[in-house]
VMD Tcl script that builds the backbone (N, CA, C; Angstrom):
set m [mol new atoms 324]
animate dup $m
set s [atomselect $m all]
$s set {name element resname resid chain x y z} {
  {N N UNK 1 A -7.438 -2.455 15.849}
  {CA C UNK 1 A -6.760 -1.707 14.815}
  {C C UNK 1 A -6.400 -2.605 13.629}
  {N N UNK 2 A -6.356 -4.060 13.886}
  {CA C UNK 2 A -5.566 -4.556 13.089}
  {C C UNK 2 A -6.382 -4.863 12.063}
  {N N UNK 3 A -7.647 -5.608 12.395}
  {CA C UNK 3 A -9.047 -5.831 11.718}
  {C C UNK 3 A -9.490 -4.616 10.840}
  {N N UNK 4 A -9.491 -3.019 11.227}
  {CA C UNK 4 A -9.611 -2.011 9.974}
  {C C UNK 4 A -8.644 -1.463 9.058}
  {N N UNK 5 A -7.393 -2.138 9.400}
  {CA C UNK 5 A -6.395 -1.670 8.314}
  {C C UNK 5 A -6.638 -3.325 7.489}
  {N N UNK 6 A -6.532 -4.126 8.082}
  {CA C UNK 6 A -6.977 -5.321 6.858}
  {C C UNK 6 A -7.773 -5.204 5.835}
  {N N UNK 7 A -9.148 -4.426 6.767}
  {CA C UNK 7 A -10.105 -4.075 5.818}
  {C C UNK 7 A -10.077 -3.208 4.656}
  {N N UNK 8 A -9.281 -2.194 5.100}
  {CA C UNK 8 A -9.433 -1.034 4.235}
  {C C UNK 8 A -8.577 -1.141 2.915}
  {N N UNK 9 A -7.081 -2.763 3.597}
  {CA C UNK 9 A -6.287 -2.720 2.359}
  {C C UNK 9 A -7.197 -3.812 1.604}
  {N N UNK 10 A -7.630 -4.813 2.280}
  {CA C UNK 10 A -8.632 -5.564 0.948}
  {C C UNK 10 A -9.512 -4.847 -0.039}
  {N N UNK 11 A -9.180 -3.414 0.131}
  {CA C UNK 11 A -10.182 -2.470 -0.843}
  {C C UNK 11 A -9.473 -2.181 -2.112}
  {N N UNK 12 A -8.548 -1.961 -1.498}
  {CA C UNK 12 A -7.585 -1.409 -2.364}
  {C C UNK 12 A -7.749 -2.384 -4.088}
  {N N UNK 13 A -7.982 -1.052 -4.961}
  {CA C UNK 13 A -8.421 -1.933 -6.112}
  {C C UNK 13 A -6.790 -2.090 -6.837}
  {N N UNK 14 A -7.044 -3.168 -8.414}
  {CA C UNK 14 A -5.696 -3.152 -8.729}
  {C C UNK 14 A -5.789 -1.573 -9.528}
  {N N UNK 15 A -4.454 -1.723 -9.568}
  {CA C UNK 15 A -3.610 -0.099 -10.268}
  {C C UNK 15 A -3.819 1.175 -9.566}
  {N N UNK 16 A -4.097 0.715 -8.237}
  {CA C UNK 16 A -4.230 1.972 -7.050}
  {C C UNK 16 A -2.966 1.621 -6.240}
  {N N UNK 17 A -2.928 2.422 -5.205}
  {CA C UNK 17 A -1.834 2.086 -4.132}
  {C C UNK 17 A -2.457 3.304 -2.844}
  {N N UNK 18 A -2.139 2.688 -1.877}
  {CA C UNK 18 A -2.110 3.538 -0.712}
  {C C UNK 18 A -1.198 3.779 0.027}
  {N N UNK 19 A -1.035 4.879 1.213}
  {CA C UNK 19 A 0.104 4.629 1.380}
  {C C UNK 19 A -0.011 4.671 3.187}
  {N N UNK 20 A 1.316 4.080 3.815}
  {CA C UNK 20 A 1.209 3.569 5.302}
  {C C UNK 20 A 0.394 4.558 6.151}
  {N N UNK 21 A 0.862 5.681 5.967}
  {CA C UNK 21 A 0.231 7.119 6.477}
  {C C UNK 21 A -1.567 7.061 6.854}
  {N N UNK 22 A -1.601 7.102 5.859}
  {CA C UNK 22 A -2.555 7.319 4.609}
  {C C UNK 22 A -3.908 6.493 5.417}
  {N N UNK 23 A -2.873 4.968 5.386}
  {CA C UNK 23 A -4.021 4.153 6.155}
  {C C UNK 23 A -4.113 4.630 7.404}
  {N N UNK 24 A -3.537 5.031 8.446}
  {CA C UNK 24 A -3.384 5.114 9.609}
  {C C UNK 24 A -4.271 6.247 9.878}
  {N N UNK 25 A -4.447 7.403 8.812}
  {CA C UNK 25 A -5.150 8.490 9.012}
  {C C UNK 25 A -6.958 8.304 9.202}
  {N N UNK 26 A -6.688 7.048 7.869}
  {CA C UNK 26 A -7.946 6.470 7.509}
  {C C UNK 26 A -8.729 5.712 8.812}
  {N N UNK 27 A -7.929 4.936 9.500}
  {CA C UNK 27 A -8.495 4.304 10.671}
  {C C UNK 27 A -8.724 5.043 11.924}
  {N N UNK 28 A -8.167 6.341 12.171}
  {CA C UNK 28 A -8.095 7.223 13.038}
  {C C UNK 28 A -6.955 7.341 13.959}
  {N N UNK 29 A -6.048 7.072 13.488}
  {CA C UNK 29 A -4.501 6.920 14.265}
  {C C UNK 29 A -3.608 7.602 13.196}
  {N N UNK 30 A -3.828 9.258 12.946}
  {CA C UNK 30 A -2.501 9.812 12.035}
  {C C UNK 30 A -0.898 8.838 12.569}
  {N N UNK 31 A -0.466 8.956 13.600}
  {CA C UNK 31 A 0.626 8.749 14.080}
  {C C UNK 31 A 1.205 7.427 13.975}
  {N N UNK 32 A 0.408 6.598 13.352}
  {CA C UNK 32 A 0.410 5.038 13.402}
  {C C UNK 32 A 1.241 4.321 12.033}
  {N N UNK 33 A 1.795 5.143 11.172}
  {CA C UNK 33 A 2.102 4.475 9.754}
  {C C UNK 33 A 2.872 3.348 10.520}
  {N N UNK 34 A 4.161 3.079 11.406}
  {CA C UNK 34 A 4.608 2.255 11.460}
  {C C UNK 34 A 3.774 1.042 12.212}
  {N N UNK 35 A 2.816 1.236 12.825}
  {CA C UNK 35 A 2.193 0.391 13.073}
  {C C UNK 35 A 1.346 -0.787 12.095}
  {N N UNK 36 A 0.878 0.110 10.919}
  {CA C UNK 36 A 0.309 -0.001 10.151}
  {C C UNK 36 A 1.293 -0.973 9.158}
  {N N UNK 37 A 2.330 -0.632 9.228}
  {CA C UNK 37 A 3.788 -1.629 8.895}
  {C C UNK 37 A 3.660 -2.846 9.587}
  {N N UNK 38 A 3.433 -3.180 10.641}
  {CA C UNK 38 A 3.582 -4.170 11.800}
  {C C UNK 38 A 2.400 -5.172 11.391}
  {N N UNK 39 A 1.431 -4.289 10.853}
  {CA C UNK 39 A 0.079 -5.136 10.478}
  {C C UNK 39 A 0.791 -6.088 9.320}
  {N N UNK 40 A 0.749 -5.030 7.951}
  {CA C UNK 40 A 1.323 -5.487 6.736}
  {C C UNK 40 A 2.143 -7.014 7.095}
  {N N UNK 41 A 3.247 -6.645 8.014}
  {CA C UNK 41 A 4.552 -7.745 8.099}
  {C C UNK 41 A 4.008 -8.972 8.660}
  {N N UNK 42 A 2.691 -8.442 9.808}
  {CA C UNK 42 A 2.762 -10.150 10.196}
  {C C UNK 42 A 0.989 -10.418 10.005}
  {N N UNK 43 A 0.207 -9.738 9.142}
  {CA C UNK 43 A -1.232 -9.611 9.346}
  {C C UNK 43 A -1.497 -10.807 7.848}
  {N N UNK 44 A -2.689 -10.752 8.065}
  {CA C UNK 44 A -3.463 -11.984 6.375}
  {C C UNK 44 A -2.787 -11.133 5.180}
  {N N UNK 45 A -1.688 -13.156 5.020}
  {CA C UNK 45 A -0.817 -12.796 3.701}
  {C C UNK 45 A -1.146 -12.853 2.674}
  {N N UNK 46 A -3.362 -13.221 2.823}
  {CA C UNK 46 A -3.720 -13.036 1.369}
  {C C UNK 46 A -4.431 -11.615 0.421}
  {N N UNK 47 A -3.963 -10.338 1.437}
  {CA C UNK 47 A -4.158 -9.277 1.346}
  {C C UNK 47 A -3.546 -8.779 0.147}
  {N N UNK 48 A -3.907 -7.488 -0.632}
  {CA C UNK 48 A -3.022 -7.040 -1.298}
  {C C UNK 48 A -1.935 -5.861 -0.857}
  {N N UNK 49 A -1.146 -6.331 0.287}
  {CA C UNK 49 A 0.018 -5.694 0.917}
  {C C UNK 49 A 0.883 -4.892 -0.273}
  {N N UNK 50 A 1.089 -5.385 -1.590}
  {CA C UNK 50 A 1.965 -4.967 -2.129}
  {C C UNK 50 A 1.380 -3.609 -2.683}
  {N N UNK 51 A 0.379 -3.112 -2.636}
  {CA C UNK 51 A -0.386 -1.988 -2.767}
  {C C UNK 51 A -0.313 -1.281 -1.908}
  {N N UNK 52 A 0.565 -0.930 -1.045}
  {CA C UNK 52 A 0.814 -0.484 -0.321}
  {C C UNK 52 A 2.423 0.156 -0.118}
  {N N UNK 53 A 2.232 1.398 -0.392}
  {CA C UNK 53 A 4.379 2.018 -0.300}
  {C C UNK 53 A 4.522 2.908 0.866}
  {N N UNK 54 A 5.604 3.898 0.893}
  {CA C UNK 54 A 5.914 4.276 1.920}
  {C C UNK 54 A 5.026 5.986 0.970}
  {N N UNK 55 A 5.557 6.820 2.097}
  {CA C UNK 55 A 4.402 8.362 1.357}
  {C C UNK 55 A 4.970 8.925 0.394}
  {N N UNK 56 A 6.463 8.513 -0.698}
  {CA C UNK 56 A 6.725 9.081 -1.603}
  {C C UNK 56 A 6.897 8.230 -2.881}
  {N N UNK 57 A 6.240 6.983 -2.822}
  {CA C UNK 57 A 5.599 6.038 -3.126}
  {C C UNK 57 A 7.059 4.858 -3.112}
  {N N UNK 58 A 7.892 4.873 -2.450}
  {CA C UNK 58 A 8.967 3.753 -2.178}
  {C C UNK 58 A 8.153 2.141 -1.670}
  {N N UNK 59 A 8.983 1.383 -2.286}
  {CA C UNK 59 A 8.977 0.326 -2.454}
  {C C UNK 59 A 9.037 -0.297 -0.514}
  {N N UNK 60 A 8.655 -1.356 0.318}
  {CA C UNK 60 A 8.494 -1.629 0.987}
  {C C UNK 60 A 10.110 -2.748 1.385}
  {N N UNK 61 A 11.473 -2.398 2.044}
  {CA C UNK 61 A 12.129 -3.291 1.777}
  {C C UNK 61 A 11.561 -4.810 3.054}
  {N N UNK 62 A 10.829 -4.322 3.782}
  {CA C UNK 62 A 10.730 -5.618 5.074}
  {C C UNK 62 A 9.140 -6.265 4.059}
  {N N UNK 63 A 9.114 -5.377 2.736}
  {CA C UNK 63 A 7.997 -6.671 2.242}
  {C C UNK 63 A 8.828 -7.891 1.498}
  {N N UNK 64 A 8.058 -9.246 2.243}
  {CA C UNK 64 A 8.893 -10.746 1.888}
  {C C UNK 64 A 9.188 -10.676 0.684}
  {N N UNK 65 A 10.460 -10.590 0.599}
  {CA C UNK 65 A 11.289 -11.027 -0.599}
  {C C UNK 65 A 12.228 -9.848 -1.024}
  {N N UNK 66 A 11.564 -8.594 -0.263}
  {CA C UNK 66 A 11.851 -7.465 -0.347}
  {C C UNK 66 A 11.552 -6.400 -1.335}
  {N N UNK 67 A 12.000 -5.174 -1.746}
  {CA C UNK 67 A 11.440 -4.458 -3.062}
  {C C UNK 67 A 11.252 -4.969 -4.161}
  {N N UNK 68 A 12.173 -6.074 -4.631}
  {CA C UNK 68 A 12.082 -6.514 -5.644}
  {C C UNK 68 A 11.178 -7.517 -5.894}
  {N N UNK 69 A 10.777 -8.018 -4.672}
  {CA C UNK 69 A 9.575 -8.693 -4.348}
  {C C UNK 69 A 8.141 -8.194 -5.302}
  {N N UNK 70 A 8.413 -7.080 -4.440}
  {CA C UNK 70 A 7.142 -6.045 -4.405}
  {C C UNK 70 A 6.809 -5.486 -5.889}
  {N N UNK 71 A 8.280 -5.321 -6.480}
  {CA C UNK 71 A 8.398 -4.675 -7.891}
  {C C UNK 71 A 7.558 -5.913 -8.411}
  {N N UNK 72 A 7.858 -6.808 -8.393}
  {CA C UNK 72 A 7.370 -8.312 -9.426}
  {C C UNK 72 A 6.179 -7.979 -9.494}
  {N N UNK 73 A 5.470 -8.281 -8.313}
  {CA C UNK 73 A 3.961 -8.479 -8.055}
  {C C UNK 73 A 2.823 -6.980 -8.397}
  {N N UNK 74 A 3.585 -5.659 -8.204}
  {CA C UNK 74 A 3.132 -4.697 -9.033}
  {C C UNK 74 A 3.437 -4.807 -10.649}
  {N N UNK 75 A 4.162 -5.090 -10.928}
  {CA C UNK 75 A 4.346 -5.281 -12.595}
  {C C UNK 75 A 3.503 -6.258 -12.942}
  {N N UNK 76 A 3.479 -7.207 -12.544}
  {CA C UNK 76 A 2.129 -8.132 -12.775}
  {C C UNK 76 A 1.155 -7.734 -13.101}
  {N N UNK 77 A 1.001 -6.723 -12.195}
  {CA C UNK 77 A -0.393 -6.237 -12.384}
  {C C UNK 77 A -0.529 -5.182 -13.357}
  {N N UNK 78 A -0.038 -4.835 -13.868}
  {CA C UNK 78 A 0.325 -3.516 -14.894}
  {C C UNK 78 A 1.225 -2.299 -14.104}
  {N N UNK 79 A 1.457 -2.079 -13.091}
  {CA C UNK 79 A 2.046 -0.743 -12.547}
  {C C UNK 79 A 2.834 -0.590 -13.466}
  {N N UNK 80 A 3.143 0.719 -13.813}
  {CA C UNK 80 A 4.824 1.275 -13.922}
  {C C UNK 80 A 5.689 1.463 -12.937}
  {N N UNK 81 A 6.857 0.929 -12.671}
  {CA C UNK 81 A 7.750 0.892 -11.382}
  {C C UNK 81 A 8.693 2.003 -12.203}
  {N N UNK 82 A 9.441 2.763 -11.221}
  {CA C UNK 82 A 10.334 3.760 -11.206}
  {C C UNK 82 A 11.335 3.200 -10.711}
  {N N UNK 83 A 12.884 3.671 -10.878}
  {CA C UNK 83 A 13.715 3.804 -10.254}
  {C C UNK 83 A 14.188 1.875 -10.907}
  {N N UNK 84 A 16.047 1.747 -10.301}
  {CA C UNK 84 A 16.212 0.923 -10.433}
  {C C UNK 84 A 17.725 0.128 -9.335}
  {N N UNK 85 A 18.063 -0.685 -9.602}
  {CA C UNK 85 A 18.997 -0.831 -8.508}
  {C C UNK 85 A 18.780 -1.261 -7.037}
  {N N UNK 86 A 17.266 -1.488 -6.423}
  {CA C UNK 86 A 16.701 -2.209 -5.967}
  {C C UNK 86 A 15.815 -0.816 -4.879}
  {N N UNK 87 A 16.066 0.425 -5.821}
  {CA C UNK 87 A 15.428 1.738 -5.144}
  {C C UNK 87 A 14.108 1.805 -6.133}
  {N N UNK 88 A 13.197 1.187 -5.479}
  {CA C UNK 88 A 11.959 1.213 -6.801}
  {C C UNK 88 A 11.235 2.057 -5.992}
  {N N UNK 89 A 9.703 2.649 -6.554}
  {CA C UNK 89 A 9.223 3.642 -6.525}
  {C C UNK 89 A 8.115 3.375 -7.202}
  {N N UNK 90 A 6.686 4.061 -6.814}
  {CA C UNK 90 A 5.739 4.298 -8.229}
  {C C UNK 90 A 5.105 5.693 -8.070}
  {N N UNK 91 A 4.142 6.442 -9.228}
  {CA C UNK 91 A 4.136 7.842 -9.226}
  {C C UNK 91 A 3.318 7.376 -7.982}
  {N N UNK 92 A 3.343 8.032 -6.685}
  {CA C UNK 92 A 2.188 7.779 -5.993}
  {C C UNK 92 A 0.976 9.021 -6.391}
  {N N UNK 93 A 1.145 10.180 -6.684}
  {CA C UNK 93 A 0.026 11.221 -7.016}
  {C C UNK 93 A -0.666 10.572 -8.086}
  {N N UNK 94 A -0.256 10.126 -8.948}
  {CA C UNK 94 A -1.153 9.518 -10.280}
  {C C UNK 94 A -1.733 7.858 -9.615}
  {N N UNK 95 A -1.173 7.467 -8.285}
  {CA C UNK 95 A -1.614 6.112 -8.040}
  {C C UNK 95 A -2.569 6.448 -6.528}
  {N N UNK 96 A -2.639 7.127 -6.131}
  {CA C UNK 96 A -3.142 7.147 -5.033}
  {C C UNK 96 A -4.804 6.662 -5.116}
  {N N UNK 97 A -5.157 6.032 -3.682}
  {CA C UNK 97 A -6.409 5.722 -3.652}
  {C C UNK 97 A -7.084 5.886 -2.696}
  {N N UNK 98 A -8.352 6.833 -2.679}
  {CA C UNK 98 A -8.827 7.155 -1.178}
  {C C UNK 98 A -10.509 6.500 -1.565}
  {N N UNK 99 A -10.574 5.757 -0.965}
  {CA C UNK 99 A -11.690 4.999 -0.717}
  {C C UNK 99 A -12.783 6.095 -0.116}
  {N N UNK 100 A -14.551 6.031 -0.716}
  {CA C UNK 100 A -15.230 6.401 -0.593}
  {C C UNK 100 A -15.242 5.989 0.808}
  {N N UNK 101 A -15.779 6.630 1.855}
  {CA C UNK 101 A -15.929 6.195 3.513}
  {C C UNK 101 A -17.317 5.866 3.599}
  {N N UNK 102 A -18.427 6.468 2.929}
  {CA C UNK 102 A -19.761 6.066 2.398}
  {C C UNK 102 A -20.084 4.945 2.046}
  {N N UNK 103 A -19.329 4.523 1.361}
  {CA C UNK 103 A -19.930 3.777 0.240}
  {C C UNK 103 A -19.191 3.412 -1.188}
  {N N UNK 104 A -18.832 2.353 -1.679}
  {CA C UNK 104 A -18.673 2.724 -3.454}
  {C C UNK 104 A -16.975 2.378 -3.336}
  {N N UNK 105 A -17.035 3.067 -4.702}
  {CA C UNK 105 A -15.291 3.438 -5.031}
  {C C UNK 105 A -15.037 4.340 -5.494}
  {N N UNK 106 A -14.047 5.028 -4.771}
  {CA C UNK 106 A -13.508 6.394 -5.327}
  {C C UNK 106 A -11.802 6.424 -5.845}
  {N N UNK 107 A -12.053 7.082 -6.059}
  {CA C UNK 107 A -10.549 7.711 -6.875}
  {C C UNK 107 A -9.581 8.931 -5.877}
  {N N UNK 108 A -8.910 10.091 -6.209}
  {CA C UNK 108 A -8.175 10.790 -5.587}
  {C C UNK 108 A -9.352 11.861 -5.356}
}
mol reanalyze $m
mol bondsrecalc $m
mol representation Tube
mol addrep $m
């Protein structure tokens, strides 16, 4: 399990996001988001983890350093972050990313 959620988040392009669910559905384990957490927390820290929120696009607080962590390293990249006070957020409907299963890159 741990080897196709790695995979699927090294896909993840910048200014997309996926979300824990999302992956878990993707690998064939609906029921698994927190597992899929467990990967994130202790799996390859040269992934793009921070592309990754909870399903109403919330900020990750057990990601290292915590939300505000997470806020940095999405702003970096261009995101727009929502919310403030250490309750961050991004639109996830306008960010979502579902990877072609074929082949390629897709969009929503």
């Amino acid at each position: 399990m741990k080897e196709k959620v790695e995979l699927l988040v090294g896909q993840i392009p910048k200014r997309r996001v996926m979300t824990y669910g999302q992956i878990a559905a993707l690998i064939g384990n609906p029921r698994a988001a927190r597992i899929v957490g467990g990967v994130a927390h202790y799996g390859n820290k040269k992934l793009p983890w921070h592309r990754v929120v909870n399903k109403k696009g919330g900020l990750a607080s057990g990601y290292p350093g915590g939300r505000r962590a997470q806020k940095e390293y999405l702003e970096f990249e261009g995101y727009k972050i929502l919310g403030k006070d250490g309750d961050y957020w991004v639109d996830v409907d306008k960010l979502i990313w579902w990877p072609d299963l074929v082949g390629g890159e897709s969009g929503k």
